[in-house]
PDB file of the backbone (N, CA, C, O) and the ligand in Angstrom, with CONECT records:
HET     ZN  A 101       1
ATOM      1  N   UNK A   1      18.611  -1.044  12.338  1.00  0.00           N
ATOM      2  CA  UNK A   1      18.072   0.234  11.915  1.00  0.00           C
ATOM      3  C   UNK A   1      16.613   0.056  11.520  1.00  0.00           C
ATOM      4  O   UNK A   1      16.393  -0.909  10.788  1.00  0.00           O
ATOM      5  N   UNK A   2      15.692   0.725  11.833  1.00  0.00           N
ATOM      6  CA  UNK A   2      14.270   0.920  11.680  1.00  0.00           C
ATOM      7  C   UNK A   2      13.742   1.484  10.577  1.00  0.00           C
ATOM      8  O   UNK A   2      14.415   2.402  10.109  1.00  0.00           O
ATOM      9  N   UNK A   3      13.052   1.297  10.192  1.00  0.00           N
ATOM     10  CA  UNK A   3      12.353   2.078   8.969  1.00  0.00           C
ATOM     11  C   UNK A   3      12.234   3.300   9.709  1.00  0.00           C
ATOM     12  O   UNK A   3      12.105   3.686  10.871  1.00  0.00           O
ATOM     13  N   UNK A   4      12.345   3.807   8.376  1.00  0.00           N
ATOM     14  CA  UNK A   4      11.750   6.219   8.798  1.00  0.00           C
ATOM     15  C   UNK A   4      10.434   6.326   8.711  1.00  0.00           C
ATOM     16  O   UNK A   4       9.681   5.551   8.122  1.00  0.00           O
ATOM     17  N   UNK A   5      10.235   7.009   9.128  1.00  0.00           N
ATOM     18  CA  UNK A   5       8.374   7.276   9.466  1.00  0.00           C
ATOM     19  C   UNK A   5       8.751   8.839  10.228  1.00  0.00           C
ATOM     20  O   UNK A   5       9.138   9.130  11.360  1.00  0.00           O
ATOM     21  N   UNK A   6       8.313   9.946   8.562  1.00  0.00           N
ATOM     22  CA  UNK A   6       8.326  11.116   9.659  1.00  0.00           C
ATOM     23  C   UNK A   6       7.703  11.373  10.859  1.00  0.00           C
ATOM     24  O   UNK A   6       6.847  10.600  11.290  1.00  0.00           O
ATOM     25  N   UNK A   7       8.006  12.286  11.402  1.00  0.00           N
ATOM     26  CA  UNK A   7       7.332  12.513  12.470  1.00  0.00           C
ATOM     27  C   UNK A   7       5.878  13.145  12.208  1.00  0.00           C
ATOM     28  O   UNK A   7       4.983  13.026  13.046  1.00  0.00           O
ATOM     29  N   UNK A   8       5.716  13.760  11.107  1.00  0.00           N
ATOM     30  CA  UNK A   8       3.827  14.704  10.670  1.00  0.00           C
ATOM     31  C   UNK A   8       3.380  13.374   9.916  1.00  0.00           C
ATOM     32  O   UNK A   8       2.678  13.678   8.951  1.00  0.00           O
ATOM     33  N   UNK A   9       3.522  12.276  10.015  1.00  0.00           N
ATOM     34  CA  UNK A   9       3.283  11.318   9.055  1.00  0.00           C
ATOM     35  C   UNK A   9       1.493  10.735  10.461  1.00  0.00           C
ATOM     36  O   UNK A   9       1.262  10.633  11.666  1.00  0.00           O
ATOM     37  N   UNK A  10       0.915  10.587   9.363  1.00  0.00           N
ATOM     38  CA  UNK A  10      -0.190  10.025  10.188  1.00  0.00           C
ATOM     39  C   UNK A  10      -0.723   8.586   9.706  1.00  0.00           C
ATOM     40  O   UNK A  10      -0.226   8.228   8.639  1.00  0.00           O
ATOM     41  N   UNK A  11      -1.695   7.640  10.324  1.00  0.00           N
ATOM     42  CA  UNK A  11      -2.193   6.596   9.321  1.00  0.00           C
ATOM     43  C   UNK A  11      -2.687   7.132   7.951  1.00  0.00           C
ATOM     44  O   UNK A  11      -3.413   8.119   7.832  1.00  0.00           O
ATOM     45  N   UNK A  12      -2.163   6.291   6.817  1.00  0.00           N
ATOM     46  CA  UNK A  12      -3.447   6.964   5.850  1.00  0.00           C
ATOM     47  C   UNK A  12      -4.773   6.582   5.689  1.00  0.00           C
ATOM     48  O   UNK A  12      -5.451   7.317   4.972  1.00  0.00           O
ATOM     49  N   UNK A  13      -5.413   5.410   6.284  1.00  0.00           N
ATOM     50  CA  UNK A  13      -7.010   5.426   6.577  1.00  0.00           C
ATOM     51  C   UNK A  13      -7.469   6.850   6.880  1.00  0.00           C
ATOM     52  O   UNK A  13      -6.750   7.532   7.610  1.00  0.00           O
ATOM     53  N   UNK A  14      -8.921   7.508   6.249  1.00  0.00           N
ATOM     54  CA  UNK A  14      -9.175   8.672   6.025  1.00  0.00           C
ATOM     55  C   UNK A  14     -10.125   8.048   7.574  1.00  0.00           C
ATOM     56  O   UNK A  14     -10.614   6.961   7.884  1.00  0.00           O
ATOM     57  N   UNK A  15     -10.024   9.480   8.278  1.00  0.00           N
ATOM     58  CA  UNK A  15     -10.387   9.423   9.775  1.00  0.00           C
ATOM     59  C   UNK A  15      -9.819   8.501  10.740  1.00  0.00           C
ATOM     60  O   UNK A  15     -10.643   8.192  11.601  1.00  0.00           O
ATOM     61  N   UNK A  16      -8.433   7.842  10.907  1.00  0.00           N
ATOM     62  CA  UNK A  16      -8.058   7.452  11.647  1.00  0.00           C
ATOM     63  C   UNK A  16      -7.358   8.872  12.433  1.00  0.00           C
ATOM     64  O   UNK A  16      -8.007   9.505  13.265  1.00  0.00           O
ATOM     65  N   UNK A  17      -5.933   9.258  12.027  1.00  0.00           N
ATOM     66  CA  UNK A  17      -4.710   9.681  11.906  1.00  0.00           C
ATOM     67  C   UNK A  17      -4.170   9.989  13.369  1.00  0.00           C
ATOM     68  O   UNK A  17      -3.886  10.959  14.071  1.00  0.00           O
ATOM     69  N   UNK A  18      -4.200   7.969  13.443  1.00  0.00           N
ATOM     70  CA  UNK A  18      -3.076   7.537  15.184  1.00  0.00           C
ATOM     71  C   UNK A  18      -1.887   8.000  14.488  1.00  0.00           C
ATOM     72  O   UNK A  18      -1.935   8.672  13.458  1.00  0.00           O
ATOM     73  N   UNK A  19      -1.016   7.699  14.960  1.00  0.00           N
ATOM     74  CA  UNK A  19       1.095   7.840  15.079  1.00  0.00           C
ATOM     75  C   UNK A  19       0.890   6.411  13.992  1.00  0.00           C
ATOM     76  O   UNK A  19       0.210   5.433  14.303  1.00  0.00           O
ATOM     77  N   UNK A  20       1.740   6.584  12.511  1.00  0.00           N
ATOM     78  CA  UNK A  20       2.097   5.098  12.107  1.00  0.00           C
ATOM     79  C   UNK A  20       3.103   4.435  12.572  1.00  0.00           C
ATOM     80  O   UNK A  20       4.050   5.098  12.997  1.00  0.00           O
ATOM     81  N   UNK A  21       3.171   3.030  12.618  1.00  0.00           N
ATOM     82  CA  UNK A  21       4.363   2.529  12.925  1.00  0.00           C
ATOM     83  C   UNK A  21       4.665   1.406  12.073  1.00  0.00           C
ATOM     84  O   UNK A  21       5.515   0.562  12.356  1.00  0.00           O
ATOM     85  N   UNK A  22       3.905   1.402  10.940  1.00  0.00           N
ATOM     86  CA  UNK A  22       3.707   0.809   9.476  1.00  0.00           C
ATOM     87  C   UNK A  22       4.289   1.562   8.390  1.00  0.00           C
ATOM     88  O   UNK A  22       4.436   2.752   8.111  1.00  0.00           O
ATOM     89  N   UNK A  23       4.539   0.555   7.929  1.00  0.00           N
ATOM     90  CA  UNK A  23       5.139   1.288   5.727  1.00  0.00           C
ATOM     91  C   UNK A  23       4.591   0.337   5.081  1.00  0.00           C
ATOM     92  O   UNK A  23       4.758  -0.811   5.491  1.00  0.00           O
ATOM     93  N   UNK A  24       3.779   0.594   3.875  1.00  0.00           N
ATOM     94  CA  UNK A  24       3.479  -0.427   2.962  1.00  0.00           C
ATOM     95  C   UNK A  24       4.377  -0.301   2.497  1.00  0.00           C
ATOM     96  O   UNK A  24       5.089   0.691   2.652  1.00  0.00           O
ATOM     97  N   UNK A  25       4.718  -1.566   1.552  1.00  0.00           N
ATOM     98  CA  UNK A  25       6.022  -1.936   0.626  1.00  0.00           C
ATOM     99  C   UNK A  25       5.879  -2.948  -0.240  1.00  0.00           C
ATOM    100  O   UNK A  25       5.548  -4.003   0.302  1.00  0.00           O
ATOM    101  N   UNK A  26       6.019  -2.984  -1.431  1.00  0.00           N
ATOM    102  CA  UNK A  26       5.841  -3.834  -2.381  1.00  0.00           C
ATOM    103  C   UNK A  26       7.523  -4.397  -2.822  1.00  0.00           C
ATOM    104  O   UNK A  26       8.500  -3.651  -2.899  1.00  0.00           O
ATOM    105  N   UNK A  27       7.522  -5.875  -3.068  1.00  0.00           N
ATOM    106  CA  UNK A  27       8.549  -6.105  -3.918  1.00  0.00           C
ATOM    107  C   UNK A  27       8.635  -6.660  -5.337  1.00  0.00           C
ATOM    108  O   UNK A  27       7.484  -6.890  -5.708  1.00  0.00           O
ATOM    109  N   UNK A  28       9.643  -7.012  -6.413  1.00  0.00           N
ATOM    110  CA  UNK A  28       9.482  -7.659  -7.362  1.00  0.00           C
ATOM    111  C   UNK A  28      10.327  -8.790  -7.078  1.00  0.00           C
ATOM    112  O   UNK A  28      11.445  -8.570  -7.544  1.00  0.00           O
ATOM    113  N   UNK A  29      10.236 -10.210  -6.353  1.00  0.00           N
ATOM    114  CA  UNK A  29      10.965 -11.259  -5.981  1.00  0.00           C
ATOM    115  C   UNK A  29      11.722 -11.671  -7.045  1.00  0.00           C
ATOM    116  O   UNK A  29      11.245 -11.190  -8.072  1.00  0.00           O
ATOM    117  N   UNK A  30      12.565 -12.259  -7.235  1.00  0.00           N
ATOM    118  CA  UNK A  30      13.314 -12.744  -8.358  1.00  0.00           C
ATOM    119  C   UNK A  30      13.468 -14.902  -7.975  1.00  0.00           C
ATOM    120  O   UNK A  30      13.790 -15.259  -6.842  1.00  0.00           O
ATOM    121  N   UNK A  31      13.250 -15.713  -8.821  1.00  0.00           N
ATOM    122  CA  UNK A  31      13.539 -17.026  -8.438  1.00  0.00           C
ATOM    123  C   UNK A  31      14.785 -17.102  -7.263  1.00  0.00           C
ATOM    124  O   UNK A  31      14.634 -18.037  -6.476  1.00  0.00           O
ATOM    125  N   UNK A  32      15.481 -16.612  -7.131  1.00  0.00           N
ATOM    126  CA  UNK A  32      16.568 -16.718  -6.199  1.00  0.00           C
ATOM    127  C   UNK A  32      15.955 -16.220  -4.905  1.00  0.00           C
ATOM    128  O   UNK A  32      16.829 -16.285  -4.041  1.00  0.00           O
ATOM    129  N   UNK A  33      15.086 -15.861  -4.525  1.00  0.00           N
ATOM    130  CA  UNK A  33      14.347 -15.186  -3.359  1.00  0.00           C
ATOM    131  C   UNK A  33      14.956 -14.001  -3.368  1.00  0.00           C
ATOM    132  O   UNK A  33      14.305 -13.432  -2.492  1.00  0.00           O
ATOM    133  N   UNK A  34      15.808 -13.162  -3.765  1.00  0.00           N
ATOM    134  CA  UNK A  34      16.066 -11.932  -3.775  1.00  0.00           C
ATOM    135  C   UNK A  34      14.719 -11.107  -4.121  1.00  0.00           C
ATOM    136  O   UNK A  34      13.561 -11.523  -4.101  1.00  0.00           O
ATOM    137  N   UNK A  35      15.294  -9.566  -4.506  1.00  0.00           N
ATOM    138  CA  UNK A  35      14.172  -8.848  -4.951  1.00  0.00           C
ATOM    139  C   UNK A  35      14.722  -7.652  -6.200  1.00  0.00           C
ATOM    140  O   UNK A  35      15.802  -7.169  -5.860  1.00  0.00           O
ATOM    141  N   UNK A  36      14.400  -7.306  -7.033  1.00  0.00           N
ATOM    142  CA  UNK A  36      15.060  -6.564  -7.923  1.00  0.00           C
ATOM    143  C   UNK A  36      14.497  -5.139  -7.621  1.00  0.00           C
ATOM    144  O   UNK A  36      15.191  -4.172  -7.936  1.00  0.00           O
ATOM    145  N   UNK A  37      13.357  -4.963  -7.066  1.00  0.00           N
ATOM    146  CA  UNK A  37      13.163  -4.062  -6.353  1.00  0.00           C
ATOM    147  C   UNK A  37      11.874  -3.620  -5.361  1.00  0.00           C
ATOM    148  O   UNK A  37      10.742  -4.028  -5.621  1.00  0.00           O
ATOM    149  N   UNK A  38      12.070  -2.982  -4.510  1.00  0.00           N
ATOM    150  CA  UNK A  38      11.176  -2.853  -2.995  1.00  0.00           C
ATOM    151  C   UNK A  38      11.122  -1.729  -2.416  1.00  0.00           C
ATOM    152  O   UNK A  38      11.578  -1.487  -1.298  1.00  0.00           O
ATOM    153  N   UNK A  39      10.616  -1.045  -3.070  1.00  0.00           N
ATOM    154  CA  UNK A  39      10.253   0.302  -2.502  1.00  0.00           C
ATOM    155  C   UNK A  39       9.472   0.353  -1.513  1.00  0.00           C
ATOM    156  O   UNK A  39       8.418  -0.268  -1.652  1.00  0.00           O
ATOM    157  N   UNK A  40       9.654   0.951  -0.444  1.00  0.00           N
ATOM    158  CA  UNK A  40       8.880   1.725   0.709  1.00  0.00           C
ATOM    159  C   UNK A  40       7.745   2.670   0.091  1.00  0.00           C
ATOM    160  O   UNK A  40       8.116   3.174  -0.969  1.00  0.00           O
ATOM    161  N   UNK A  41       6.793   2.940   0.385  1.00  0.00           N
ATOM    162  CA  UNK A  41       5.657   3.463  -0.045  1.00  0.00           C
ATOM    163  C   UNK A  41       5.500   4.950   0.949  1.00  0.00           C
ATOM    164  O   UNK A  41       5.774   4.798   2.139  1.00  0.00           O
ATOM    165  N   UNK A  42       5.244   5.796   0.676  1.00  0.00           N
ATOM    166  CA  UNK A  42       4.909   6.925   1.727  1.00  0.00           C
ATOM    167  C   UNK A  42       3.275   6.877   2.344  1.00  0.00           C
ATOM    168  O   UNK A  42       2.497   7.816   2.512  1.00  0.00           O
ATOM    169  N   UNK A  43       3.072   5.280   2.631  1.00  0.00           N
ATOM    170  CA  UNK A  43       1.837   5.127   2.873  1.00  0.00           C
ATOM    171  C   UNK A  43       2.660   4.548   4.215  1.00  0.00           C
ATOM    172  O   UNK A  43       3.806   4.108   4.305  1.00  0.00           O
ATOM    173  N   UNK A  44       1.402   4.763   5.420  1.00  0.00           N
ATOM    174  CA  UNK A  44       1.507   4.855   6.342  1.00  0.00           C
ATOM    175  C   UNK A  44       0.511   4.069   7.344  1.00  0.00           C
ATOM    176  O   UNK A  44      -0.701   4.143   7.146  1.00  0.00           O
ATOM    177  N   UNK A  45       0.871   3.547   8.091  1.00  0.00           N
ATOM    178  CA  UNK A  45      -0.582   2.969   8.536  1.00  0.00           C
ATOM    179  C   UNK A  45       0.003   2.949  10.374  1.00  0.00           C
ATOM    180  O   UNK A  45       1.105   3.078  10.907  1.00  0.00           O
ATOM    181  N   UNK A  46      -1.346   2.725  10.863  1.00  0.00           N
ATOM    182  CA  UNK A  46      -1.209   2.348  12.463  1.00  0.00           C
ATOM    183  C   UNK A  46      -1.477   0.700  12.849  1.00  0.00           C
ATOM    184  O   UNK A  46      -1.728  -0.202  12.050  1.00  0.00           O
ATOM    185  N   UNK A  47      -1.367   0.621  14.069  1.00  0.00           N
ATOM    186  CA  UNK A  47      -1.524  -0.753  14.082  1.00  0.00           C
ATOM    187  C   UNK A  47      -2.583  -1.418  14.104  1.00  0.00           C
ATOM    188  O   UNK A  47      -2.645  -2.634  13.925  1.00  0.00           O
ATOM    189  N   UNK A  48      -3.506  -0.680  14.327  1.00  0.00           N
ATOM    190  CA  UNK A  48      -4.804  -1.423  14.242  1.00  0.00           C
ATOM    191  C   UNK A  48      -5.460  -1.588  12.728  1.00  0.00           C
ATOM    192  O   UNK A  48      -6.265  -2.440  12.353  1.00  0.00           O
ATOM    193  N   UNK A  49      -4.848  -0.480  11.963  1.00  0.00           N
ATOM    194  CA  UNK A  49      -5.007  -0.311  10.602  1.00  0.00           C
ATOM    195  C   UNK A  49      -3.992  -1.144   9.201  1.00  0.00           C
ATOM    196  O   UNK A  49      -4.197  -1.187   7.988  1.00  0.00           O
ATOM    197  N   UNK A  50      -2.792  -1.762  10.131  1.00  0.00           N
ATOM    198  CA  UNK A  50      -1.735  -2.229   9.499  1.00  0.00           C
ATOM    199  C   UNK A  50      -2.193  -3.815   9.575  1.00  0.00           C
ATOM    200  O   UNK A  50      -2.169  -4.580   8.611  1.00  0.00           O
ATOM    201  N   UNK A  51      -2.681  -4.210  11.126  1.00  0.00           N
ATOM    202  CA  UNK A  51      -2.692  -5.595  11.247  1.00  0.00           C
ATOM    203  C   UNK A  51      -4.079  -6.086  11.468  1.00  0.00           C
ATOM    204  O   UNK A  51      -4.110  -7.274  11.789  1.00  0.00           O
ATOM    205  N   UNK A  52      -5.134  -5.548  11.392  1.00  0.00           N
ATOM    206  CA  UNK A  52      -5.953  -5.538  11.532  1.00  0.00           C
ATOM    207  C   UNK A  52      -6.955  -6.133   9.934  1.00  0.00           C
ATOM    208  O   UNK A  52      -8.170  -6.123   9.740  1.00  0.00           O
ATOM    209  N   UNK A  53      -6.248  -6.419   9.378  1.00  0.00           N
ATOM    210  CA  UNK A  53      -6.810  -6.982   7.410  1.00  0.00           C
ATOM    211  C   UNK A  53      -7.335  -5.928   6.867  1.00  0.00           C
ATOM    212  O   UNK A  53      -7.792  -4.882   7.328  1.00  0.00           O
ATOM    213  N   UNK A  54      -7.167  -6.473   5.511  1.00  0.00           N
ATOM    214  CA  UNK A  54      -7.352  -5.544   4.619  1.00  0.00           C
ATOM    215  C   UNK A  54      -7.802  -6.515   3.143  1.00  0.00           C
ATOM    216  O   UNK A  54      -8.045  -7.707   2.956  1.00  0.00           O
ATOM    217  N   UNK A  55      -7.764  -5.532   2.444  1.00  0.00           N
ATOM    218  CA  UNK A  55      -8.658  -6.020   1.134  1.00  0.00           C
ATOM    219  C   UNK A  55      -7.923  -5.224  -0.179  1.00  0.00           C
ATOM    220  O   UNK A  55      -8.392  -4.132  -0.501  1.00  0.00           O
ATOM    221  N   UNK A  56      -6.826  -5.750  -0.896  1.00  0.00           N
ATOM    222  CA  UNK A  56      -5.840  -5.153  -1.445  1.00  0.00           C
ATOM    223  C   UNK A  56      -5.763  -5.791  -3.233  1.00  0.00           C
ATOM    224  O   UNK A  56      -5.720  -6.915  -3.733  1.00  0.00           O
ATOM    225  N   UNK A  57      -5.776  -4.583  -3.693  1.00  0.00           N
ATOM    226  CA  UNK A  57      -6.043  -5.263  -5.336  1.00  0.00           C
ATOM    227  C   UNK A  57      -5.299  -4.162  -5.894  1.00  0.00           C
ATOM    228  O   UNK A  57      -5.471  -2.952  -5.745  1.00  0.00           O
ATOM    229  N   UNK A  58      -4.061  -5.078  -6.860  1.00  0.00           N
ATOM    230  CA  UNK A  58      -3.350  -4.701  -7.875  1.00  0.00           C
ATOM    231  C   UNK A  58      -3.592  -4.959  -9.084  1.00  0.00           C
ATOM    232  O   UNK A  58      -4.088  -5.914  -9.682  1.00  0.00           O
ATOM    233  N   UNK A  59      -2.991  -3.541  -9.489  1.00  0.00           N
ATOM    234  CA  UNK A  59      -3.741  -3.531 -11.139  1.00  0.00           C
ATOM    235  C   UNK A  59      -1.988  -2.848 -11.595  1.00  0.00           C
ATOM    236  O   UNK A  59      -1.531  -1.731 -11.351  1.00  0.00           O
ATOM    237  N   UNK A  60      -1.491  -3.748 -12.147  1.00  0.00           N
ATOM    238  CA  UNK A  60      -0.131  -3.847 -12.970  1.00  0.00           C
ATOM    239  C   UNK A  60       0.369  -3.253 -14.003  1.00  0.00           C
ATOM    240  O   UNK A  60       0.621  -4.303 -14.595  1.00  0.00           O
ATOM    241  N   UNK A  61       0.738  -2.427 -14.745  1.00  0.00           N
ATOM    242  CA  UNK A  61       0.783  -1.717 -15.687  1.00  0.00           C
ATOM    243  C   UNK A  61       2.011  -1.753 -16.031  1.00  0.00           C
ATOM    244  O   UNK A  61       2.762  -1.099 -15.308  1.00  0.00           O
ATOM    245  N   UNK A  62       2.859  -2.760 -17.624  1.00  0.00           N
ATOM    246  CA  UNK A  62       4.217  -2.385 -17.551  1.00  0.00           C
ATOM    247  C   UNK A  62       4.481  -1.665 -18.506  1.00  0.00           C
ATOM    248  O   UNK A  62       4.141  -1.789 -19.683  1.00  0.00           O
ATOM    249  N   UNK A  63       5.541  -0.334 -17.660  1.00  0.00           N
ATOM    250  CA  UNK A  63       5.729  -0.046 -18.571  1.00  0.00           C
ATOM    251  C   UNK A  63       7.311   0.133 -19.494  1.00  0.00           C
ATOM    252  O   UNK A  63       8.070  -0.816 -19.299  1.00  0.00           O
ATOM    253  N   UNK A  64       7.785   1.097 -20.335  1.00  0.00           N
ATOM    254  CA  UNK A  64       8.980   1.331 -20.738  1.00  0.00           C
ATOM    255  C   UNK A  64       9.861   2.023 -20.174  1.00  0.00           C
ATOM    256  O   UNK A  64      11.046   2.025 -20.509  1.00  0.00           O
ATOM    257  N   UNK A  65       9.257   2.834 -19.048  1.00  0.00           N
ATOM    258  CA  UNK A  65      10.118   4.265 -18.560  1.00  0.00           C
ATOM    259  C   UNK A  65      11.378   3.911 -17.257  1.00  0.00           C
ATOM    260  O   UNK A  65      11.916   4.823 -16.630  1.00  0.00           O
ATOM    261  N   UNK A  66      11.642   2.662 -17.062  1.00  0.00           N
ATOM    262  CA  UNK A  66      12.401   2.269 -16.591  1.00  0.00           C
ATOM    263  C   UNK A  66      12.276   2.924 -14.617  1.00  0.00           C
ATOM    264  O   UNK A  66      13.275   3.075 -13.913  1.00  0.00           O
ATOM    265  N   UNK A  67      10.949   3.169 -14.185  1.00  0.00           N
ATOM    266  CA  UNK A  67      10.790   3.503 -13.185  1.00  0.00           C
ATOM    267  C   UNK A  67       9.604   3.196 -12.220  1.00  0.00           C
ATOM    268  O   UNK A  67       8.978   4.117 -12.744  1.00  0.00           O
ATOM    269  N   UNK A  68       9.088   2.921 -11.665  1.00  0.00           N
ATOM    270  CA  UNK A  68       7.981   2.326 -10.732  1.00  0.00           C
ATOM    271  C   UNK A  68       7.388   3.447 -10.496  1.00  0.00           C
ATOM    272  O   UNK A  68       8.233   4.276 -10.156  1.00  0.00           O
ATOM    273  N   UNK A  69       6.084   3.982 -10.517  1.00  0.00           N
ATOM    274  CA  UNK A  69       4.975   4.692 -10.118  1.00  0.00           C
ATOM    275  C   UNK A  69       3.582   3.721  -9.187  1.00  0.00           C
ATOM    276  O   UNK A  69       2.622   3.143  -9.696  1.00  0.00           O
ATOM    277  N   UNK A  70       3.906   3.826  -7.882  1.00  0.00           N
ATOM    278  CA  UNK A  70       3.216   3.642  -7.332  1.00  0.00           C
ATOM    279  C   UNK A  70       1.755   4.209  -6.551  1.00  0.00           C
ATOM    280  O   UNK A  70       2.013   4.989  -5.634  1.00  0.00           O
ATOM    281  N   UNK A  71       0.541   3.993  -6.724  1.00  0.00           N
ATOM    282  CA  UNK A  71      -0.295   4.761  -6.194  1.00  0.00           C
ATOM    283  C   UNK A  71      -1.231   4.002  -5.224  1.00  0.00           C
ATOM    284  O   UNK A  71      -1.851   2.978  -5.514  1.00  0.00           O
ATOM    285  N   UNK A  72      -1.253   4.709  -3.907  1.00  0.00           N
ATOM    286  CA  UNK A  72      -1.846   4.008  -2.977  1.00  0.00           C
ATOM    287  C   UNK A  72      -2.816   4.846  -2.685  1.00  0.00           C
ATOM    288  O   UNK A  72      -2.683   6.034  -2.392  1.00  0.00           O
ATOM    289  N   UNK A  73      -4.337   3.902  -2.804  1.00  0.00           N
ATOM    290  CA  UNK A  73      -5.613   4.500  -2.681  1.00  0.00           C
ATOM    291  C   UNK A  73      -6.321   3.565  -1.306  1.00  0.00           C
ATOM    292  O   UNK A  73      -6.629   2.375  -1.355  1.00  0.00           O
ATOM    293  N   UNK A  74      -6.476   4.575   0.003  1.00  0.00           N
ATOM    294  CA  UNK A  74      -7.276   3.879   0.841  1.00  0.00           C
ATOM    295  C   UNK A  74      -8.426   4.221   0.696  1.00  0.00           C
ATOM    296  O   UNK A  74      -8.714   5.417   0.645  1.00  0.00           O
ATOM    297  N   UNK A  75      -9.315   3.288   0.601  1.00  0.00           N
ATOM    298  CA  UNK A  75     -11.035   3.502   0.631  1.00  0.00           C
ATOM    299  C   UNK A  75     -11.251   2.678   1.858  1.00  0.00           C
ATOM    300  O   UNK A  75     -10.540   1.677   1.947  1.00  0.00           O
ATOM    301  N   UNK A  76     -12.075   2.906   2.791  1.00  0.00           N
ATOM    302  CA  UNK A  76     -13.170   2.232   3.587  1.00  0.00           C
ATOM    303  C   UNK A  76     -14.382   2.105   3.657  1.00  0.00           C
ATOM    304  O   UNK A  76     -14.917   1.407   4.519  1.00  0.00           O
ATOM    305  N   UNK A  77     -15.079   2.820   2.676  1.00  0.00           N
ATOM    306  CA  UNK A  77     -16.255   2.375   2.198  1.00  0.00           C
ATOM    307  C   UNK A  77     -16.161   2.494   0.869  1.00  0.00           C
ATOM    308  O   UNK A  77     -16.331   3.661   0.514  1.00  0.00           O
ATOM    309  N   UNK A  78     -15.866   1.407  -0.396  1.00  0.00           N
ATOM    310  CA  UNK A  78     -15.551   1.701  -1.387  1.00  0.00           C
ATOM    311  C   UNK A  78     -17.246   1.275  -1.773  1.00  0.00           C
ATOM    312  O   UNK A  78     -17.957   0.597  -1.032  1.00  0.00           O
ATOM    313  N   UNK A  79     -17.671   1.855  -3.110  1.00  0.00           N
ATOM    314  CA  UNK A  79     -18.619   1.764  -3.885  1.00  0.00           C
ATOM    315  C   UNK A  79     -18.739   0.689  -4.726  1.00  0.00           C
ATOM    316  O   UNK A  79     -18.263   0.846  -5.851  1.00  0.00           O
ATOM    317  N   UNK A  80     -19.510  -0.895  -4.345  1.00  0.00           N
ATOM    318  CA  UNK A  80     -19.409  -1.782  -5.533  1.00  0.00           C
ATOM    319  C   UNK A  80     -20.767  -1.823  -5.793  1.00  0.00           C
ATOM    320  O   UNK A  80     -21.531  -1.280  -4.995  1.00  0.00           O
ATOM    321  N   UNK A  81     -21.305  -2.529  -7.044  1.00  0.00           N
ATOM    322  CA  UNK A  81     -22.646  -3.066  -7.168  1.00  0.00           C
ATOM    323  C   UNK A  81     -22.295  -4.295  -7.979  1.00  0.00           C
ATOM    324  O   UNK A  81     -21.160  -4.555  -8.380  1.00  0.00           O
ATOM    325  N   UNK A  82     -23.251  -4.940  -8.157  1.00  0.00           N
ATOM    326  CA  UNK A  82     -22.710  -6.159  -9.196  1.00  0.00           C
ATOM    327  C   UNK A  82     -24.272  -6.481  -9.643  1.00  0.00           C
ATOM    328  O   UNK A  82     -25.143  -6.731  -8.810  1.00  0.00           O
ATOM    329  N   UNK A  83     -24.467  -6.448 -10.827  1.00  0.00           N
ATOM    330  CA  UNK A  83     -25.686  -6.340 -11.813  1.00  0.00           C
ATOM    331  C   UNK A  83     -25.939  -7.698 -12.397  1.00  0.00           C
ATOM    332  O   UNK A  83     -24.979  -8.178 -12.999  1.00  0.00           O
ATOM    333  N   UNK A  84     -27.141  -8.483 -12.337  1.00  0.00           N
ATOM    334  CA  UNK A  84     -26.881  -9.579 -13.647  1.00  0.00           C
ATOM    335  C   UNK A  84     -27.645  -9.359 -14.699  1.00  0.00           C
ATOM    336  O   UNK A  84     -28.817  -8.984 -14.677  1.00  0.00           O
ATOM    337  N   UNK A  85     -26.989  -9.592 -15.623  1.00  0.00           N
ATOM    338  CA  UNK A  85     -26.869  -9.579 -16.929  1.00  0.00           C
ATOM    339  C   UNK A  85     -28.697  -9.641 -17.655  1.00  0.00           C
ATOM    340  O   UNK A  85     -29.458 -10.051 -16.778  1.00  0.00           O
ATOM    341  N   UNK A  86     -29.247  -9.407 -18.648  1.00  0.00           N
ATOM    342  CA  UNK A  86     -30.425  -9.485 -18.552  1.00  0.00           C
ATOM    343  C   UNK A  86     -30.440  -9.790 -20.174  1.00  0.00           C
ATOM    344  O   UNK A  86     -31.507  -9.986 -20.756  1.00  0.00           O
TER     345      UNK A  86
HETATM  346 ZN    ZN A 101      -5.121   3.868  11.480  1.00  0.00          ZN2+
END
């Protein structure tokens, strides 16, 4: 059985939007190689956009509410500067 990928589902790179045939998905591995949990993401990607690299940074937040909130932000031209100190 295949992962679901609606059919109005497009890449989410802003100005691609080929057909995805990608799901991002995160897990929480457990020492046993299992996973306690692995949600499918309603992020979407194509293949040139899926396998093609990327540049991916998590920022972790735990909390009490006993539920995962995931937020997936694509940038392709993100805004950095880096200043030294004076
Ligand atoms: Zn794409």
């Amino acid at each position: 059985m295949g992962l679901y990928i609606p059919n109005h589902a497009r890449c989410l790179v802003p100005g691609c939007g080929n057909r995805p045939f990608f799901i991002l998905s995160i897990r929480m591995r457990r020492h046993d190689s299992g996973a306690t949990w692995a949600p499918n993401l309603p992020a979407y990607f194509c293949g040139q956009h899926a396998n093609g690299g990327s540049d991916i940074t998590i920022l972790y937040t735990p909390t009490t509410t006993g539920k995962n909130h995931v937020k997936v932000t694509v940038a392709t031209a993100p805004v950095e500067r880096m200043t030294p100190i004076r």
